[in-house]
NUKOLVEX-135882 format. One line per field, with one value per residue (C-alpha): residue number from 0; z, x, y; chain. Coordinates in pm, whole numbers, plus 50000, padded with zeros to 5 digits. Last residue first. Example, Ala and Ser with C-alpha at 12.3 -4.5 7.8 and 13.67 -1.06 7.14 Angstrom:
// residues 2
seq <- 1_0
Z <- 50714_50780
X <- 51367_51230
Y <- 49894_49550
mol <- A_A
This chain:
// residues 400
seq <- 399_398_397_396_395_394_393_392_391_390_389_388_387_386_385_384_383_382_381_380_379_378_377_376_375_374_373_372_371_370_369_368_367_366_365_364_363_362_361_360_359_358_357_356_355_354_353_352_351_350_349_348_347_346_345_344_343_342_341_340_339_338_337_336_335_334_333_332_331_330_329_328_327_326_325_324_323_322_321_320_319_318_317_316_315_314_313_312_311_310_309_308_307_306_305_304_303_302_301_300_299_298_297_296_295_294_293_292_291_290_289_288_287_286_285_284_283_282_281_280_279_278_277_276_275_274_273_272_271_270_269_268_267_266_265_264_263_262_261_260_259_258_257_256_255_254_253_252_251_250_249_248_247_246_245_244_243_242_241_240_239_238_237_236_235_234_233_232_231_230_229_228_227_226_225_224_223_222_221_220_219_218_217_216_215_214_213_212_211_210_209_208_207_206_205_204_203_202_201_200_199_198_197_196_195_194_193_192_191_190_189_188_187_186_185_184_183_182_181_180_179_178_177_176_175_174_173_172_171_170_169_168_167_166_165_164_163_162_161_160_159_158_157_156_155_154_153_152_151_150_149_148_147_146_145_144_143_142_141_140_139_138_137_136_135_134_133_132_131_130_129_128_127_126_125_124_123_122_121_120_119_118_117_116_115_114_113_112_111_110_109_108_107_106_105_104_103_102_101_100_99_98_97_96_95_94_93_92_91_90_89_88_87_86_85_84_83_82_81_80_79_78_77_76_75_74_73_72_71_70_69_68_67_66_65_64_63_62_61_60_59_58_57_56_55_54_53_52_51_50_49_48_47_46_45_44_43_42_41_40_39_38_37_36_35_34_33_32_31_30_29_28_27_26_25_24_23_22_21_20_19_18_17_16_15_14_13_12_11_10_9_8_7_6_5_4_3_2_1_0
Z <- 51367_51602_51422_51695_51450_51448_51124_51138_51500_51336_51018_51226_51452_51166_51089_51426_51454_51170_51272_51651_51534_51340_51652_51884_51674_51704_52075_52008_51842_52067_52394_52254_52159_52478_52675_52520_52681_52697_52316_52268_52498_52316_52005_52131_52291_51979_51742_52060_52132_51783_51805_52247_52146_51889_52114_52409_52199_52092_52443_52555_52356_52500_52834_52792_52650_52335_52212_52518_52132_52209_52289_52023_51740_51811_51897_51576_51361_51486_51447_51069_51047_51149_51497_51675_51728_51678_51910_52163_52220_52253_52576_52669_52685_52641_52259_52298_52384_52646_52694_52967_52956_53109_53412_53522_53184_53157_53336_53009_53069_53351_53236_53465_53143_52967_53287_53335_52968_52922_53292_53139_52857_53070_52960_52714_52496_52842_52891_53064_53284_53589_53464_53511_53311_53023_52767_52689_52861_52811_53126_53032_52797_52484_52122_51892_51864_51660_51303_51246_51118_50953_51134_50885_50972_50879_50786_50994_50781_50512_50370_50256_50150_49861_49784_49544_49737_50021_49816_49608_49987_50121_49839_49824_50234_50136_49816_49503_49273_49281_49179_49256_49476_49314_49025_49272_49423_49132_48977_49304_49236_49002_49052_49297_49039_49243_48973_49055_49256_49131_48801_48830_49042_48791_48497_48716_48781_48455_48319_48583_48527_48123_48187_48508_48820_48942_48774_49030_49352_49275_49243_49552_49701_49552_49718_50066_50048_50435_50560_50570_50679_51080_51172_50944_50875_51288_51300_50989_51272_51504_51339_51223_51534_51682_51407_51494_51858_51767_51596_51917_51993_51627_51679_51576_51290_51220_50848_50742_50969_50928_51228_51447_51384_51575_51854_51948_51848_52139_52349_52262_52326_52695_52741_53004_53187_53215_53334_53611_53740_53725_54086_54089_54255_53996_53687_53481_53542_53484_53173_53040_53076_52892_52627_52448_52364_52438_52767_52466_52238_52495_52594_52290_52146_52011_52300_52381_52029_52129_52454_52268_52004_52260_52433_52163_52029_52362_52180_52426_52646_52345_52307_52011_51728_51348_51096_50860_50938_51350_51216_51429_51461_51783_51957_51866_51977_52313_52363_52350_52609_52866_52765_52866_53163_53313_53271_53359_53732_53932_53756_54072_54134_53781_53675_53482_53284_53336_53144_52830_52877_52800_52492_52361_51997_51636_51332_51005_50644_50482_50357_50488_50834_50827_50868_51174_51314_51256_51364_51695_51755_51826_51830_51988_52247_52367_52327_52622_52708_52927_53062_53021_52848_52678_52348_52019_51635_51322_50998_50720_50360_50083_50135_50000
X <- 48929_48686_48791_48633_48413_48573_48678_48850_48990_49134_49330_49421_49588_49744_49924_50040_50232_50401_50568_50576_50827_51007_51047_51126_51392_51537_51595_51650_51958_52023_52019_52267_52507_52464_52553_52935_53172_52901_52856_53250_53283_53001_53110_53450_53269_53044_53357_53506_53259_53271_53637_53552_53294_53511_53842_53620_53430_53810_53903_53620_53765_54101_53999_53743_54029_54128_54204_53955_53858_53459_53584_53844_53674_53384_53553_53799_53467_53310_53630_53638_53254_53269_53218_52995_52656_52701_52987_52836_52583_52880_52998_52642_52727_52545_52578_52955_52948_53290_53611_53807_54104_54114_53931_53541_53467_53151_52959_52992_53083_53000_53100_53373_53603_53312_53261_53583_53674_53382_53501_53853_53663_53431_53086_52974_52747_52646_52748_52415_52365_52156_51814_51608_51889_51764_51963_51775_51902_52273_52380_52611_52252_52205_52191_51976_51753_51429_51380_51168_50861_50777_50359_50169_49997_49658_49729_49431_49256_49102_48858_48557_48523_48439_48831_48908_48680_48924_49288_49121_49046_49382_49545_49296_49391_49769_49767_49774_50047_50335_50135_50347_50149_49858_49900_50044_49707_49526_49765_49704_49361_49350_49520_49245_49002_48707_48467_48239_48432_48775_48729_48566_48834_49061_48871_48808_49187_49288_49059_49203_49551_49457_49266_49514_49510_49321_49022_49029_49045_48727_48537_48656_48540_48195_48213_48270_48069_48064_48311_48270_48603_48463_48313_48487_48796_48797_48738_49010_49220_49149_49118_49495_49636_49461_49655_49982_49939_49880_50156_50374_50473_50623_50906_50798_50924_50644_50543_50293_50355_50059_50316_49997_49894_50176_50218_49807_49812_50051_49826_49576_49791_49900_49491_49426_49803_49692_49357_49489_49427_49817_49907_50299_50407_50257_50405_50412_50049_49927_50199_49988_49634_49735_49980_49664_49481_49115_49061_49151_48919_48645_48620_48525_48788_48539_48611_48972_49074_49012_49223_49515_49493_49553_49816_50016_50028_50240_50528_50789_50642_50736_51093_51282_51512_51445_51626_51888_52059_51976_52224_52142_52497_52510_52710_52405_52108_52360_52361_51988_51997_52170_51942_51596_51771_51825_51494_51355_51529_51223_50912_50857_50479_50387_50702_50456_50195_50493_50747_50471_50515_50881_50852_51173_51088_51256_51106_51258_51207_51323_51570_51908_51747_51621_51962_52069_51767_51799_52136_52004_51669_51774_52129_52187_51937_52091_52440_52297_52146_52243_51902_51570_51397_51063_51205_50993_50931_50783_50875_50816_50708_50609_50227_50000
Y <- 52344_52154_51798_51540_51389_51007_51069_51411_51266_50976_51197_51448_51162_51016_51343_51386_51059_51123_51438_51286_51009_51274_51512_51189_51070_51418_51428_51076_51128_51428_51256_50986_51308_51426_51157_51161_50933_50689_50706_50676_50387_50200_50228_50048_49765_49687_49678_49436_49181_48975_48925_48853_48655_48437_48431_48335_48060_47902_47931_47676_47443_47459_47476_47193_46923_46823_46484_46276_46118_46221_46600_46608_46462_46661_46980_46945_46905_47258_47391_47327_47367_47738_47855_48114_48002_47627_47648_47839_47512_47261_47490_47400_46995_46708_46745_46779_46413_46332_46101_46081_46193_46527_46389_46451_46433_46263_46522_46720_47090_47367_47713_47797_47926_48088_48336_48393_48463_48734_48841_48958_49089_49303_49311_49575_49371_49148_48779_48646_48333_48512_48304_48626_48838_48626_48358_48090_47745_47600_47706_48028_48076_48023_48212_48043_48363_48257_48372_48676_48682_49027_49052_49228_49553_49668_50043_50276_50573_50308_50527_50372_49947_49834_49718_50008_50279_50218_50205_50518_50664_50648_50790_51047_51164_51120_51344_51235_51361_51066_50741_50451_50277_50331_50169_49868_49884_49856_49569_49356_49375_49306_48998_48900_48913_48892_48911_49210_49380_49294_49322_49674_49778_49673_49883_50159_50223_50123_50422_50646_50586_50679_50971_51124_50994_51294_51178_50907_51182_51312_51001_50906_51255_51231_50805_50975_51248_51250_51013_50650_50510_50608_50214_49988_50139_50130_49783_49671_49885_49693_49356_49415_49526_49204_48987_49186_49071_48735_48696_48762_48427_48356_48610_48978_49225_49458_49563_49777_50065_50319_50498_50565_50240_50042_50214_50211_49813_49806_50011_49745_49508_49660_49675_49402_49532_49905_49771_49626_49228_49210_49190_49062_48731_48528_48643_48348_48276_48642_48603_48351_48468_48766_48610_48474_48724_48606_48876_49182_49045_49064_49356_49463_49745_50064_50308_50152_50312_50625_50589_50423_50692_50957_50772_50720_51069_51196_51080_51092_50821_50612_50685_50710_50581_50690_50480_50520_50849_50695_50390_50034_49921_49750_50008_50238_50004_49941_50310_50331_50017_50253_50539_50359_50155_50518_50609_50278_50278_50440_50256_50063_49982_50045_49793_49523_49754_49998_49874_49920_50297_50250_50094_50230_50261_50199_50277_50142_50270_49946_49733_49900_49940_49612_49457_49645_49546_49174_49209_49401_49111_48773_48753_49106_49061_48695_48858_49110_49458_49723_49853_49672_49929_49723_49720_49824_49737_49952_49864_50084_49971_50193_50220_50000
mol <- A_A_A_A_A_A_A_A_A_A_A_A_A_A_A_A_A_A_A_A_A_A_A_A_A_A_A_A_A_A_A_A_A_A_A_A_A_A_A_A_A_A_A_A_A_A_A_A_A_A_A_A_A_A_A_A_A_A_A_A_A_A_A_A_A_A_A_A_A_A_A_A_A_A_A_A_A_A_A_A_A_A_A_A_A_A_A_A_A_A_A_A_A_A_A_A_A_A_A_A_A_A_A_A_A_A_A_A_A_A_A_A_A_A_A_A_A_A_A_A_A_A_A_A_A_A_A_A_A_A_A_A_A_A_A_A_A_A_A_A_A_A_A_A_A_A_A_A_A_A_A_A_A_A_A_A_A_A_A_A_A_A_A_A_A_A_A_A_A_A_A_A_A_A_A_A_A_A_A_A_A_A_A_A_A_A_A_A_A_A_A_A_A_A_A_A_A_A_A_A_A_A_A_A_A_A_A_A_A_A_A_A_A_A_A_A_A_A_A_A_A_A_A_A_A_A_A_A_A_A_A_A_A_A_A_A_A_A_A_A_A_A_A_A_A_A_A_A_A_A_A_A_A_A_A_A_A_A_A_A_A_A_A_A_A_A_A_A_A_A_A_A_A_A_A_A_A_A_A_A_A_A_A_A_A_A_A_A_A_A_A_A_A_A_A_A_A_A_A_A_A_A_A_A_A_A_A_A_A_A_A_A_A_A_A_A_A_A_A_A_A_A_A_A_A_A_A_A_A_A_A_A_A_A_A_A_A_A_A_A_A_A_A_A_A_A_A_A_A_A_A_A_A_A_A_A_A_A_A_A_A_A_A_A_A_A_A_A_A_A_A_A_A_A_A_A_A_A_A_A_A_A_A_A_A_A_A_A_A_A_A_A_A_A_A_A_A_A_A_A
């Protein structure tokens, strides 16, 4: 519909670690050259867990900023800022809670879930119920069409997309709707507008899916309509009125294989972290007194890499040639665990230091982090703004 721009958020968690990287800074990093890329600290959303102790999120907000910029995300690629920041959010979250029934937000299925997980906090507050809805709130205000999310969080996009396909529903049909469509075709010029009609035409009344395709693509790359016509032409094209809401689609990202010092996930919860800007000295400790194969309780006795979380590293960080020489060496009693563990400190630490060193000249300068999103925050709001014309013009609460 729209060229594509990718929305996606971090609750602030502070300094961040390999587990983060792996599973969502690369990816990041990668978008950024793909798409137009949006890129939030979901501070507001530490609340609907934190409410009762929200005083360390500012500093974990800038401490994992500086981690997005050691990590390579670009702010002349992509815009980087904070939620709370964008006062828009909130607005559309509370005019979309008017029209979200109850009970699509009880059938999500992380709610029930975390309530279980989370046992030894109160989560029976509204703030917590409507965290997707707020979620659909970031989402929609940026018309992004394309949020990266692992396979747990598809749900979430497929509510953002039966909100907004709600709110098309209920406020798309302005007055003089069809007038205005009609309008806005001739503006296409006499040939554009002919194919225009002609594929909507095959669409409507045949269902000509391909046609569909074409129209929008027409559209697509039309220069001289404005926003508001676009909008309407890709409503009036599918029967519909005004689509003023994008229906996202969820980017599926693949899942981080990176483990833990124990060989489960990596999380601060489970203590068995190696931070982006942890020591190297206690990078090595740490990999050193990892435990190994109970098998090899003496240098020579022989051991199964699979049954150990060293073996796990490996797969993450080394290239078949090592990868062989470990399982030779560990089932042969050949090698022992210092020397494979070294070859996973040599390959963090390589991978470590680039990271480490734009770190240390962010943290050396504060301001320069504060202007980035400083900035981020202007161009977030920009955008944010002109949905939110568009929303209150349809829901009647223009008073301009």
């Amino acid at each position: 519909m729209y060229a594509d721009r990718v929305l996606s958020g971090m609750r602030p968690t502070g300094s961040l670690h390999l587990g983060h990287y792996h599973g969502v800074l690369k990816n990041w990093v990668r978008l950024q050259h793909e798409y137009e890329c949006l890129f939030f600290v979901a501070d507001w959303h530490a609340l609907t867990t934190q409410y009762d102790n929200p005083r360390g999120i500012e500093e974990a907000t800038w401490q994992m900023v500086i981690d997005w910029l050691a990590a390579g995300v670009d702010p002349s690629k992509a815009t980087l800022f904070i939620q709370s920041q964008v006062i828009e959010h909130a607005e559309l979250h509370l005019l979309l809670s008017m029209m979200t029934p109850l009970g699509w937000l009880e059938r999500v299925p992380t709610y029930k879930d975390q309530q279980e997980k989370l046992t030894e906090k109160d989560l029976s507050t509204y703030g917590f119920l409507g965290y997707p809805l707020l979620q659909s709130a970031d989402i929609l205000i940026y018309r992004a069409n394309q949020v990266p999310v692992g396979e747990d969080q598809v749900p979430h996009i497929e509510f953002a997309r039966e909100i907004a396909r709600r709110f098309n529903h209920l406020y798309g049909k302005e007055p003089g709707y069809e007038e205005k469509a009609e309008a806005a075709v001739k503006k296409l010029g006499a040939k554009k507008a002919k194919l225009y009609q002609e594929l909507r035409t095959r669409y409507q009344q045949g269902g000509d899916e391909a046609a569909l395709e074409s129209a929008r693509a027409l559209l697509g790359e039309t220069q001289n309509l404005s926003l508001g016509d676009k909008e309407r032409l890709y409503g009036f094209l599918e029967g519909g009125g005004k689509m003023i809401l994008t229906e996202p689609d969820a980017l599926l990202t693949v899942a981080s294989k990176m483990p833990g010092l124990d060989g489960q996930k990596m999380s601060k919860s489970y203590h068995n972290t190696i931070s982006l800007r942890e020591d190297p000295d206690q990078v090595g400790k740490k990999i050193r007194t990892m435990r190994t194969d109970p098998a090899r309780g003496l240098r020579t006795d022989p051991g199964d890499p699979e049954k150990c979380p060293v073996w796990q590293f490996h797969l993450v960080y080394s290239g078949d040639e090592v990868r062989a020489w470990v399982q030779q060496g560990c089932r042969s009693a050949g090698i022992g665990c210092l020397e494979c563990k070294q070859q996973v400190i040599d390959a963090v630490l390589q991978e470590l230091a680039p990271i480490q060193e734009r770190a240390r000249s962010y943290t050396e300068e504060p301001d320069v982090v504060k202007n980035i999103i400083a900035d981020g925050c202007e161009k977030a709001r920009d955008l944010a703004r002109e949905t939110m014309r568009d929303v209150r013009e349809a829901m009647g609460l223009n008073y301009g």
